[in-house]
C-alpha positions in Angstrom: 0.0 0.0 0.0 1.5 3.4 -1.6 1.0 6.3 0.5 1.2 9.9 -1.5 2.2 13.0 0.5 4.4 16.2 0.3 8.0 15.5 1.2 8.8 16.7 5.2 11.9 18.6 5.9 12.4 15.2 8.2 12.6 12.7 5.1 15.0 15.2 3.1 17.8 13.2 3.7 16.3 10.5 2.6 14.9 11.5 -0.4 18.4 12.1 -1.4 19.6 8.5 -0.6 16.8 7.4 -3.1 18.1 9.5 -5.3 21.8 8.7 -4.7 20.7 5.0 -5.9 18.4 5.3 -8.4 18.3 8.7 -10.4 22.2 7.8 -11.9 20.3 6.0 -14.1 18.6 9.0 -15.8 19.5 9.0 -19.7 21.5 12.7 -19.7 23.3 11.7 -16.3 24.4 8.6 -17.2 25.8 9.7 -20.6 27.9 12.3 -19.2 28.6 11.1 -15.7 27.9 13.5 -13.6 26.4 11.2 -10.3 27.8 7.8 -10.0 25.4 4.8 -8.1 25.2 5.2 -4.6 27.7 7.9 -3.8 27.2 11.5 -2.8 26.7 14.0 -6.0 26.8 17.4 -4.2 26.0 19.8 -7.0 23.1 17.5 -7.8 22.2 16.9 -4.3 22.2 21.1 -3.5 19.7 21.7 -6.2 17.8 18.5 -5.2 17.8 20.2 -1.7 16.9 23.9 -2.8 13.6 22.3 -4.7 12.6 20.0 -1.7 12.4 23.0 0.6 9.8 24.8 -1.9 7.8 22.4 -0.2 5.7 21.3 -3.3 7.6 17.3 -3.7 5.5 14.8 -3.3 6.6 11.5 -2.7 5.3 7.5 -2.5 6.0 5.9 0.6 5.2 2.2 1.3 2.9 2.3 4.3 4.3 -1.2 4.9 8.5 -0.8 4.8 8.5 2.8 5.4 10.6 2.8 2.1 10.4 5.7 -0.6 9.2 4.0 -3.7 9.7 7.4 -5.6 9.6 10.6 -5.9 8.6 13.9 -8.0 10.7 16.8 -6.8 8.8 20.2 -8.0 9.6 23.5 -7.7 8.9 27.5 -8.3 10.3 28.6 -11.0 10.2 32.6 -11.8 10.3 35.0 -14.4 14.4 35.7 -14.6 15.3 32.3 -13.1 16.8 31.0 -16.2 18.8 34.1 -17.1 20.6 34.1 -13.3 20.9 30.0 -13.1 23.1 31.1 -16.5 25.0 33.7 -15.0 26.0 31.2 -11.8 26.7 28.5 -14.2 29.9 30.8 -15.2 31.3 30.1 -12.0 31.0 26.1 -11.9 33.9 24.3 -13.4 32.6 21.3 -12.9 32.5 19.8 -16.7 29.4 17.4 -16.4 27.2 19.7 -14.3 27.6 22.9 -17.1 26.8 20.4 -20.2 23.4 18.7 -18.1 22.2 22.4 -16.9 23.7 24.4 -19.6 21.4 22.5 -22.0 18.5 22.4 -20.2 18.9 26.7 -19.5 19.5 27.3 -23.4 16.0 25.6 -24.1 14.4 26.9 -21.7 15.5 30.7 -22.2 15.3 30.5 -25.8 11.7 28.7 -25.2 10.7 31.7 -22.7 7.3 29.9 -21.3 6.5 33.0 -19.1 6.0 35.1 -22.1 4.2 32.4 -24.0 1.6 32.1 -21.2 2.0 35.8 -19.6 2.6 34.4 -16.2 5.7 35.5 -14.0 5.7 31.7 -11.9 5.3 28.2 -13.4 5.5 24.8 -11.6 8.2 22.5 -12.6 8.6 19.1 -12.1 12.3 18.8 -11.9 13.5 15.7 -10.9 11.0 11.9 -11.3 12.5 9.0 -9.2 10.8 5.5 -8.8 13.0 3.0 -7.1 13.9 0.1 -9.1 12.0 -2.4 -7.3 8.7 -0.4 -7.3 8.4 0.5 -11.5 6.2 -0.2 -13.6 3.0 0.0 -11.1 2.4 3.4 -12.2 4.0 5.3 -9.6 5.6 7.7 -11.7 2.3 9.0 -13.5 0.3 9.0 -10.2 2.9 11.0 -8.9 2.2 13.3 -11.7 -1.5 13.4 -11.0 -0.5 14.2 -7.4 1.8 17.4 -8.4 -0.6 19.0 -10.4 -3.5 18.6 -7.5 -0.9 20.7 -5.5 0.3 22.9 -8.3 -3.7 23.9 -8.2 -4.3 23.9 -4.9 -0.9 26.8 -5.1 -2.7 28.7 -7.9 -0.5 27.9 -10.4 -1.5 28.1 -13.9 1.2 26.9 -16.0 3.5 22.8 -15.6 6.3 22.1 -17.0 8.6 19.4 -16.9 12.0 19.1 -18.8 11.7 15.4 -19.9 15.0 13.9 -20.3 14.2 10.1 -21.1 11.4 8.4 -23.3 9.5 6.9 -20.1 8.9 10.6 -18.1 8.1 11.9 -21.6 5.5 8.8 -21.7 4.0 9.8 -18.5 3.6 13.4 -19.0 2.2 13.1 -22.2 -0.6 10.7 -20.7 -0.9 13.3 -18.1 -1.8 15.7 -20.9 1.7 17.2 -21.0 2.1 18.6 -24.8 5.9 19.5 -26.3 7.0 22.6 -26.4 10.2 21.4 -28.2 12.2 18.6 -28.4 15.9 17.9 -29.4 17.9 15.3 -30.3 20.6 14.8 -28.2 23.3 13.5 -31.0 23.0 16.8 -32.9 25.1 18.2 -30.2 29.2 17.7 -30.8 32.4 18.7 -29.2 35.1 20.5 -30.6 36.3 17.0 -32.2 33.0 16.1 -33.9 32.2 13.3 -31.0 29.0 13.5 -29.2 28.3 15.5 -26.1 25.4 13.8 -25.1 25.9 9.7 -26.0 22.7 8.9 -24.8 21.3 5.4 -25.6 18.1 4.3 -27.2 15.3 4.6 -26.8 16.4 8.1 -25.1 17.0 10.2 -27.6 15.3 13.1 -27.6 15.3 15.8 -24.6 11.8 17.8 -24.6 10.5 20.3 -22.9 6.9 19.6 -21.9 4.0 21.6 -20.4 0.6 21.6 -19.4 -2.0 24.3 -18.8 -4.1 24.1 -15.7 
């Protein structure tokens, strides 16, 4: 029996040991290395931290273990977010970190959602975690379901999600997320021609997805 509830400041910690195990596995992570399995990512791990204390994540507990079975870390995100989160990006050197975020900030500036939609805050799911022994029981779309009932609840009239892998792109779309663009990862090459982002089928395609609500 799955319980559904926003994420206490208590369980933060341990929303992050989920993490630590199973969100290495995410498609743009695990082609450029960033977080290995099971060890401490910090830069990771101090954005995870910053969006848990929004107080918007929900997560699925089993009533029965008392084990996170996953989670959906939201967050606010603002009018002029994107353009700072660019300017501190200048002043990580860490390699991995600048080509996950540094992607994912070009889109979304170029994309420029509060404009679109004329709304200075938007409600992002930023981060979908189900632990490996818990998927495919539909964890990861209820989770989903859940997020928007507080994203309304917060008066929020815009979701987004950037969907890095095929699966969270197949639950927001049956959540009634639409794309607002996609790209394909291989079209992006280093100074030598060789891919940035060597993702593996059937992940490849990042895309920006959002919902009105």
């Amino acid at each position: 029996m799955l319980e559904y509830a926003i994420v206490p400041s208590s369980l933060y910690d341990s929303v992050i040991d989920h993490l630590r195990v199973n969100f290495p596995d995410e498609p743009l992570n695990a082609s450029v290395g960033l977080c290995v399995h099971g060890k401490p990512c910090p830069l990771l791990e101090c954005h995870d931290m910053k969006t848990m204390q929004d107080g918007l994540s929900i997560m699925a507990m089993d009533k029965k273990t008392g084990k996170i079975a996953g989670v959906a870390l939201n967050g606010i995100s603002i009018k002029g977010d994107t353009e700072k989160a660019i300017e501190e990006m200048k002043s990580i050197d860490n390699l991995q970190y600048r080509r996950i975020f540094g992607l994912l900030n070009d889109v979304n500036l170029e994309l420029d959602l509060f404009a679109k939609y004329n709304v200075d805050k938007i409600f992002e799911i930023r981060i979908l975690s189900v632990d490996s022994s818990y998927r495919g029981k539909g964890i990861a779309k209820e989770l989903f379901s859940q997020s928007e009932m507080i994203a309304k609840q917060n008066g929020f009239k815009v979701m987004k999600t950037d969907a890095t892998s095929l699966y969270t792109q197949k639950v927001a779309e049956s959540n009634g997320f639409h794309v607002e663009k996609a790209v394909n990862y291989h079209d992006y090459k280093d100074e030598n021609g060789c891919k940035i982002y060597d993702t593996q089928p059937p992940h490849l395609h990042y895309k920006v997805m959002a919902k009105l609500i």
